[in-house]
Backbone as a printed PyTorch tensor [residue, N CA C, xyz], in Angstrom:
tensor([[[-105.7520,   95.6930,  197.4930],
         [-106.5280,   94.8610,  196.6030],
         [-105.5930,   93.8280,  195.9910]],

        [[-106.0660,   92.4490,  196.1970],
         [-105.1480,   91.3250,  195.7290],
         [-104.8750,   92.0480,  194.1430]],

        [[-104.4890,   90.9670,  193.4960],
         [-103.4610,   91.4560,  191.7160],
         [-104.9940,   90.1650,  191.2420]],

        [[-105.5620,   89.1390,  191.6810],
         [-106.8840,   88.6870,  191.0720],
         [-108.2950,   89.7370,  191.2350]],

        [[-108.2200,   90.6010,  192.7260],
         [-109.0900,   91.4370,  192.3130],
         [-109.3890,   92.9190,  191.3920]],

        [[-108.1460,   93.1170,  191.3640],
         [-107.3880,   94.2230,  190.1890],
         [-107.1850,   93.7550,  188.5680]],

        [[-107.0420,   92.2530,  188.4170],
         [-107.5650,   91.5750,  187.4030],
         [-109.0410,   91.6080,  186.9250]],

        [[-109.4360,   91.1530,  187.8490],
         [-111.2430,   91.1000,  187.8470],
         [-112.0020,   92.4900,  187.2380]],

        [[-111.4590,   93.5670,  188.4240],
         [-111.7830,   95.0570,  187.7600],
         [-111.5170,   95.7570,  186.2350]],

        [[-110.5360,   95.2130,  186.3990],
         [-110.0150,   95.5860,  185.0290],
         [-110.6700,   94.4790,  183.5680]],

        [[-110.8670,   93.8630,  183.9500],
         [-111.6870,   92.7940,  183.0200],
         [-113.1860,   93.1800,  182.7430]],

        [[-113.8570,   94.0020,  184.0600],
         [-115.1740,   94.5240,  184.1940],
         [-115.1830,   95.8100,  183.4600]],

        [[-114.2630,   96.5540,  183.3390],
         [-114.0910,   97.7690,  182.7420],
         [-113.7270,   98.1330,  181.3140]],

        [[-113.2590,   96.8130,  181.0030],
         [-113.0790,   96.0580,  179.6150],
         [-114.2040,   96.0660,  178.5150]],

        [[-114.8340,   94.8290,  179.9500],
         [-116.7470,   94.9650,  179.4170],
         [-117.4370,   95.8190,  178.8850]],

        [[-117.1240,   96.7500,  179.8420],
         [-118.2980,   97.8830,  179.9910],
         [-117.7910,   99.0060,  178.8050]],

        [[-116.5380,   99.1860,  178.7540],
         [-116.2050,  100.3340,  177.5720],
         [-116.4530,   99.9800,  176.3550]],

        [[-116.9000,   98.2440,  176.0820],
         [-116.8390,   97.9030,  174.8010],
         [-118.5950,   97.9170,  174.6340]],

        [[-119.4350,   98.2420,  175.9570],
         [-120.7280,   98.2540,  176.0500],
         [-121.4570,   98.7760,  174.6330]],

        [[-122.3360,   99.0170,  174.0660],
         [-122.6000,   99.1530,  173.2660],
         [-123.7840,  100.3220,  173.7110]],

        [[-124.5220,  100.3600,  174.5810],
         [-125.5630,  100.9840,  175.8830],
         [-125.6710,   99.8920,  177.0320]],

        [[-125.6980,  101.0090,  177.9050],
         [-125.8620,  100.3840,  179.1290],
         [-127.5090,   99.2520,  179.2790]],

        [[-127.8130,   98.2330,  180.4060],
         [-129.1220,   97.5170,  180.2900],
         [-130.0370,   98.5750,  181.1440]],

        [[-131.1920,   98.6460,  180.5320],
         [-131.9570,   99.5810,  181.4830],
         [-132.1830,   98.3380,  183.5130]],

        [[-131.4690,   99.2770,  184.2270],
         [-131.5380,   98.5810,  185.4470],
         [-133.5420,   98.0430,  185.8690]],

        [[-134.5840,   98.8700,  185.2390],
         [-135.5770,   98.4370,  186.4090],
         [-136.6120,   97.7680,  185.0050]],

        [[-135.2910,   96.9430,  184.3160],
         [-136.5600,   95.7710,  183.4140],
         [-137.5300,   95.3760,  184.2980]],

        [[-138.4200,   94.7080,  183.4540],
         [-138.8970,   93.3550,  184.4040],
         [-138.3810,   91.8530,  184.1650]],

        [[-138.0780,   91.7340,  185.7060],
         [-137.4430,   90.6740,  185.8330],
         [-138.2700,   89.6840,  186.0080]],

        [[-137.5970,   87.9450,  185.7000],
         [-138.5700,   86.8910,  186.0390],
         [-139.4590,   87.3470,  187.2380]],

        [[-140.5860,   87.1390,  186.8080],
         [-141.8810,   86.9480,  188.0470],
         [-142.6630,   88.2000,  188.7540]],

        [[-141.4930,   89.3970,  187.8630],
         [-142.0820,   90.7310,  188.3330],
         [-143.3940,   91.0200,  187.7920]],

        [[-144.1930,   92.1620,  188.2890],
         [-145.1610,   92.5720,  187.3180],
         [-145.9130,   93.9170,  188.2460]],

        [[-146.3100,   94.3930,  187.2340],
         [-147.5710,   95.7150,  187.9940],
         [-147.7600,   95.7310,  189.9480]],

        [[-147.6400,   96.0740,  190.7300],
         [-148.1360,   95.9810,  192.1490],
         [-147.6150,   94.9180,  192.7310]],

        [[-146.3370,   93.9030,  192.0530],
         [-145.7780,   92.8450,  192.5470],
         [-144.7170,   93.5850,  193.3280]],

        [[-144.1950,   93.3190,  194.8810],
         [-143.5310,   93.4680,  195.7410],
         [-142.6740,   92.8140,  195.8250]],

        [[-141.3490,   93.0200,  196.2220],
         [-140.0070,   91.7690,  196.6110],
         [-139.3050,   92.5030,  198.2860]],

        [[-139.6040,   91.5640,  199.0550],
         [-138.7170,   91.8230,  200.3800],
         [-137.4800,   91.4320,  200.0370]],

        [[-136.7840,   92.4730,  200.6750],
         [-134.9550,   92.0920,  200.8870],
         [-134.3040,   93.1660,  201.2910]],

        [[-133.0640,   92.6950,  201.6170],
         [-132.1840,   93.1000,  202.9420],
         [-131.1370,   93.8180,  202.4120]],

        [[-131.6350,   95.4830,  202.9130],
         [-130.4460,   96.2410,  202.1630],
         [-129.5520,   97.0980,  203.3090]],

        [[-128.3120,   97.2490,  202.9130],
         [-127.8830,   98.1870,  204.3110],
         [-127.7670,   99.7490,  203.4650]],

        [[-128.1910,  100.3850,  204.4140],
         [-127.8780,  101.6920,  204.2040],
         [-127.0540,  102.5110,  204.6480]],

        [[-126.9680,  103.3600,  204.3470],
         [-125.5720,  104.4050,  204.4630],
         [-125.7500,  106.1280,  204.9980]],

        [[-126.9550,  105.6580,  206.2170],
         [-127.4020,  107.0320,  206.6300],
         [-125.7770,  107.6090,  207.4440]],

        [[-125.5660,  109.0970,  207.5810],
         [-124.7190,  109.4110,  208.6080],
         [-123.5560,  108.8500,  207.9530]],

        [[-123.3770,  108.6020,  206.7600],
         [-121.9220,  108.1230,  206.4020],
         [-121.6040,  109.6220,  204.7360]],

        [[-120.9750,  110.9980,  206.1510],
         [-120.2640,  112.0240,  205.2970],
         [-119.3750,  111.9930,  203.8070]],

        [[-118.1990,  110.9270,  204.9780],
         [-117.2840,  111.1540,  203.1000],
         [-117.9700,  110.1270,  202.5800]],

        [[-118.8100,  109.4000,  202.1550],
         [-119.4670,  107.9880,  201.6040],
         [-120.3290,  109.3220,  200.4790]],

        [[-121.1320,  110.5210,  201.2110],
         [-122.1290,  111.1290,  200.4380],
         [-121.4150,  112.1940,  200.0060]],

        [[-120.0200,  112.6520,  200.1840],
         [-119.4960,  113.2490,  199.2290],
         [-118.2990,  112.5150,  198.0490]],

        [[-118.1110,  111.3990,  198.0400],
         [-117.4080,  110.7420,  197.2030],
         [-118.5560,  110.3710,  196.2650]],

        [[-119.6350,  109.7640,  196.6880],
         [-120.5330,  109.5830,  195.1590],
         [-121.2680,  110.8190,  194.9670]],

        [[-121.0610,  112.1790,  195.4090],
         [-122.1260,  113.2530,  194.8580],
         [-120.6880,  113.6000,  193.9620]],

        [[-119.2200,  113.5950,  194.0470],
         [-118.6030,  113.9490,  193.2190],
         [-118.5470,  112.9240,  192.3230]],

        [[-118.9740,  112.0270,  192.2310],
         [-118.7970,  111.2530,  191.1580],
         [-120.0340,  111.2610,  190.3210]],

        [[-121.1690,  111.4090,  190.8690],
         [-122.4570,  111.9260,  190.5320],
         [-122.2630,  113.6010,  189.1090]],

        [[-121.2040,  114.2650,  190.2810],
         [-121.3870,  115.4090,  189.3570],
         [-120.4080,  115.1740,  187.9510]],

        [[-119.4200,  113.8220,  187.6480],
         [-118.7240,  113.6690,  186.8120],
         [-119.4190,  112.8300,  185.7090]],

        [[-120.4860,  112.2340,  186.3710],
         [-121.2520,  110.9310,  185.4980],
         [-123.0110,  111.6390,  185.1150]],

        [[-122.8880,  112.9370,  184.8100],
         [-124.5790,  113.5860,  184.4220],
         [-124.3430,  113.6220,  182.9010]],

        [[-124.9530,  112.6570,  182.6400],
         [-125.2060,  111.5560,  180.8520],
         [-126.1920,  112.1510,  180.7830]],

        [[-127.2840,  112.2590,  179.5830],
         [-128.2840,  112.2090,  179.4240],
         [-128.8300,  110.9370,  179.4850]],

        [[-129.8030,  110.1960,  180.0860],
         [-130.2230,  109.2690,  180.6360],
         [-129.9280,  108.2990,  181.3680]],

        [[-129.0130,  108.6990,  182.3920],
         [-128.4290,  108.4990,  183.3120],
         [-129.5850,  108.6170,  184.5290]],

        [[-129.7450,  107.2440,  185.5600],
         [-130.8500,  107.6810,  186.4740],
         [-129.8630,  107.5470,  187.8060]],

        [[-129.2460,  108.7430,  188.3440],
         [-128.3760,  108.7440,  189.7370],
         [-129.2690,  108.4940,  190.8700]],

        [[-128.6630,  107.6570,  191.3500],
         [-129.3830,  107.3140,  193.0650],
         [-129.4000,  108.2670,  194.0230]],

        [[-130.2250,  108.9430,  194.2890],
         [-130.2060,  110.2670,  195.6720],
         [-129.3890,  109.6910,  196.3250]],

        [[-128.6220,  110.3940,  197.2760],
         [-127.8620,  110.2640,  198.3230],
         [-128.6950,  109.5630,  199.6390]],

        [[-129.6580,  109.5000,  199.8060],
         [-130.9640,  109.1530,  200.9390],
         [-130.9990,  107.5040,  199.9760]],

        [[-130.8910,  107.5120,  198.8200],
         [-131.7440,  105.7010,  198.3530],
         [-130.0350,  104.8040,  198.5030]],

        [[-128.9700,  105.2100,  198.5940],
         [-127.8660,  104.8860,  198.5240],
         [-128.0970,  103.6390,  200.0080]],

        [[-127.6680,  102.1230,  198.7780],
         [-127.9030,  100.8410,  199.8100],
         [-127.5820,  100.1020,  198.5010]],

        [[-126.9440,   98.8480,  199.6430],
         [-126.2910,   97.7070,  199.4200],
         [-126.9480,   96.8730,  199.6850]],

        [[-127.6760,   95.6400,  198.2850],
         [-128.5720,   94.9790,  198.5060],
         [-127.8780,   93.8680,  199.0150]],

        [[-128.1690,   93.0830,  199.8800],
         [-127.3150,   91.9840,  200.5620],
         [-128.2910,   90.8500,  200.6990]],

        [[-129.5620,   90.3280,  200.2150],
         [-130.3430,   89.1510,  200.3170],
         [-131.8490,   89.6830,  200.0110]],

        [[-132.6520,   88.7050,  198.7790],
         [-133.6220,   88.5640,  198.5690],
         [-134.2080,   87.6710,  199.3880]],

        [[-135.3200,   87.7950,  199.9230],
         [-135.9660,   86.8440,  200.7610],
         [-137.4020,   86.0510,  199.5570]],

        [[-138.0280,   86.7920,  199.3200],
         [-139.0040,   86.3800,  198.2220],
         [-140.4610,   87.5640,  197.9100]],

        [[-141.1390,   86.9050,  197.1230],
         [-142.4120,   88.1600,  196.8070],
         [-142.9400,   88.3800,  197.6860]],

        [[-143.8220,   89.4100,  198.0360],
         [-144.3950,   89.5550,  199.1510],
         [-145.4810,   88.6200,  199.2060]],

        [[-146.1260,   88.3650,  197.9770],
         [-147.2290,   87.4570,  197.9830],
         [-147.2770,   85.6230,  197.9410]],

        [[-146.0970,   85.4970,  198.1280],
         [-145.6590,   84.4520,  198.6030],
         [-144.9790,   83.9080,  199.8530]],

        [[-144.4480,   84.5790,  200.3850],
         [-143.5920,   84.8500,  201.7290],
         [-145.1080,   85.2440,  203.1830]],

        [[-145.2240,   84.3450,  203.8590],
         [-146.2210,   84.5390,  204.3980],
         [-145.9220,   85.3950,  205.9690]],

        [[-146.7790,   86.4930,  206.6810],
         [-146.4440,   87.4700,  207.1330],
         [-145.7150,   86.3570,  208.9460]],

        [[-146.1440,   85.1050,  208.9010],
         [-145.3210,   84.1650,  210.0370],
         [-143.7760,   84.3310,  209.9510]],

        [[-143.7780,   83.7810,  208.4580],
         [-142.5590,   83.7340,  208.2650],
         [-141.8440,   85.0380,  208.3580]],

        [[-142.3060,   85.9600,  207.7760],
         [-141.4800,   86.9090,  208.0060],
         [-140.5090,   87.9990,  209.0910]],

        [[-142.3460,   87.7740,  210.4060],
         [-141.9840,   87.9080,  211.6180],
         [-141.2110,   87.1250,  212.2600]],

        [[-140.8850,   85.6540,  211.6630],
         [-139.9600,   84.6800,  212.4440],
         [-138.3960,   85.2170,  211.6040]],

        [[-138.3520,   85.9490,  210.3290],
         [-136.7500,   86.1050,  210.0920],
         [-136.7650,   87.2620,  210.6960]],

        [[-137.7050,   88.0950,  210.6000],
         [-136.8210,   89.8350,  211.1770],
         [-136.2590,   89.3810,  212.8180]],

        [[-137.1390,   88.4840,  213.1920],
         [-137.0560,   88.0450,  215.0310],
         [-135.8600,   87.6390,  214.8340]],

        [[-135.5340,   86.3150,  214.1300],
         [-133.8140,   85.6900,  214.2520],
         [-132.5900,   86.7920,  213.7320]],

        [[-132.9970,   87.6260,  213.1470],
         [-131.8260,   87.9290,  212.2560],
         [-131.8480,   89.6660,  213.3660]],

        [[-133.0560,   89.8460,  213.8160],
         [-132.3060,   91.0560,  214.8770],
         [-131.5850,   90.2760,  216.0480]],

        [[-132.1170,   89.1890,  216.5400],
         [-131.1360,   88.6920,  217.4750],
         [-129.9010,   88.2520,  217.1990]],

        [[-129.5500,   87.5760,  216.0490],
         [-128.2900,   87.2620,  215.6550],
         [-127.4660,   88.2540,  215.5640]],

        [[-128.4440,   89.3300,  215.0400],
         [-127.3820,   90.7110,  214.1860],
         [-127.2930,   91.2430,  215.6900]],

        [[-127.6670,   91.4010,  216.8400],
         [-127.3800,   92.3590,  217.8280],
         [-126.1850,   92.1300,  218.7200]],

        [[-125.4960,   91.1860,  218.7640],
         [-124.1980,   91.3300,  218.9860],
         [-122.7420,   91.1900,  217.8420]],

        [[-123.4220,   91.7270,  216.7950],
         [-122.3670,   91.6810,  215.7820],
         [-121.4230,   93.2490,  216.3210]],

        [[-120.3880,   93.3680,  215.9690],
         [-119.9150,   94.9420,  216.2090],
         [-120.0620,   95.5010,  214.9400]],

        [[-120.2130,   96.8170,  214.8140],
         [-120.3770,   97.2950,  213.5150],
         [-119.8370,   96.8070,  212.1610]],

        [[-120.2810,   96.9030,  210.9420],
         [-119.2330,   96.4470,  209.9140],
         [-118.3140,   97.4280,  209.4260]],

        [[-117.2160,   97.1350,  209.0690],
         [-116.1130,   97.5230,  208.5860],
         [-116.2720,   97.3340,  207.1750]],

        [[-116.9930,   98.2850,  206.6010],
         [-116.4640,   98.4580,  204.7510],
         [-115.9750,   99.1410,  204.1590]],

        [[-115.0140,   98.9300,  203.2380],
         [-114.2650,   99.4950,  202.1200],
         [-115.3990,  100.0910,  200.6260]],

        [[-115.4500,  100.8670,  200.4730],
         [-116.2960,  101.0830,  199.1410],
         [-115.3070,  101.6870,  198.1300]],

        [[-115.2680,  101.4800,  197.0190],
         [-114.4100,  101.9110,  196.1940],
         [-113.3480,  100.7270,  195.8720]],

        [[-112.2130,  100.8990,  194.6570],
         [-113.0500,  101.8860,  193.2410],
         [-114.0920,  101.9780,  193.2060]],

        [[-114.3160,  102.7330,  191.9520],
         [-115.7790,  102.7300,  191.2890],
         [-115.9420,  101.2240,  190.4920]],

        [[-116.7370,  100.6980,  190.3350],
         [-116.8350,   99.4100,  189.6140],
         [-118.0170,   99.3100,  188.7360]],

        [[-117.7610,   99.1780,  187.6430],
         [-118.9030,   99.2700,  186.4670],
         [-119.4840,   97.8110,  186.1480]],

        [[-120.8000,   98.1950,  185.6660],
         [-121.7320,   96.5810,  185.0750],
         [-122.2960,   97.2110,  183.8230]],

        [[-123.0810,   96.2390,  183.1760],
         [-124.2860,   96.6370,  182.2200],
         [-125.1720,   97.6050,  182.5940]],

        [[-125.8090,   97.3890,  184.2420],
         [-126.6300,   98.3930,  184.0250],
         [-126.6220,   99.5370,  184.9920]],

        [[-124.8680,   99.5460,  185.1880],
         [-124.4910,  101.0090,  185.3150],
         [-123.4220,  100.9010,  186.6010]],

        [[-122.8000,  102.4680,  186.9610],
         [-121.8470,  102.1690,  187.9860],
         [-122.1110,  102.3150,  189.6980]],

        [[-121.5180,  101.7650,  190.0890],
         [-121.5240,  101.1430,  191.6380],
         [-119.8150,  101.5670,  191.9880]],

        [[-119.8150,  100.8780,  193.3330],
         [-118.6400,  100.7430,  193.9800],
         [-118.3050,   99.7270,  194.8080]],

        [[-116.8860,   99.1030,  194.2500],
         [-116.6520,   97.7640,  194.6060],
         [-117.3980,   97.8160,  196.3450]],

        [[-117.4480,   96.7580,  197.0310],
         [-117.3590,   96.8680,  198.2500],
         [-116.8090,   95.6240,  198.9700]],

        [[-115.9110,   96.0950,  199.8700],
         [-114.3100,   94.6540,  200.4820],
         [-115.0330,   95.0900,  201.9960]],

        [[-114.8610,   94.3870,  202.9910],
         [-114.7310,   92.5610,  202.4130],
         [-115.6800,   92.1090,  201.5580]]])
């Protein structure tokens, strides 16, 4: 880890200890509401062993009272909002899943780093390099 991204962390951890409470993660956000939907592009982490025993031990170090831990099965890396469902029309959508499986099918697997742990407002994660 560069000495700016070990800066960065340490500046985030700064933040967060001086937190006052954490932000509840599932506000509502601009434009959300009751039965409103959002498509987007998450990778998941099925079949990845030490991945589901490094956050179940960190899981068993971080049981707060109101603490909401992510099952080991919902564990994903959101990587692109596309838009509401009720705006995003079902053409379009069949035209990105079409480009983006063809693009994505000769990628070779990705190579990620997860870890440290890396803290926000509305709660902890793990860095992820590249």
């Amino acid at each position: 880890m560069s000495s700016r991204e070990l800066a960065s962390l340490r500046q985030r951890w700064t933040t967060y200890q001086n937190l006052a409470a954490l932000t509840e993660h599932w506000y509502w956000r601009p434009g959300w509401r009751a039965g409103r939907h959002f498509y987007t592009w998450h990778l998941t982490f099925q079949e990845q062993p030490d991945l589901h025993r490094l956050v179940t031990d960190l899981q068993h170090q971080l049981q707060f009272p109101g603490l909401d831990l992510v099952p080991i099965d919902g564990l994903h890396l959101t990587m692109q909002g596309l838009g509401f469902t009720d705006e995003v029309s079902d053409g379009d959508i069949e035209a990105i899943v079409t480009e983006a499986r063809q693009r994505c099918a000769g990628l070779p697997p990705l190579d990620l780093s997860l870890g440290p742990v890396d803290p926000d407002a509305e709660g902890i994660g793990l860095l992820v390099r590249p």
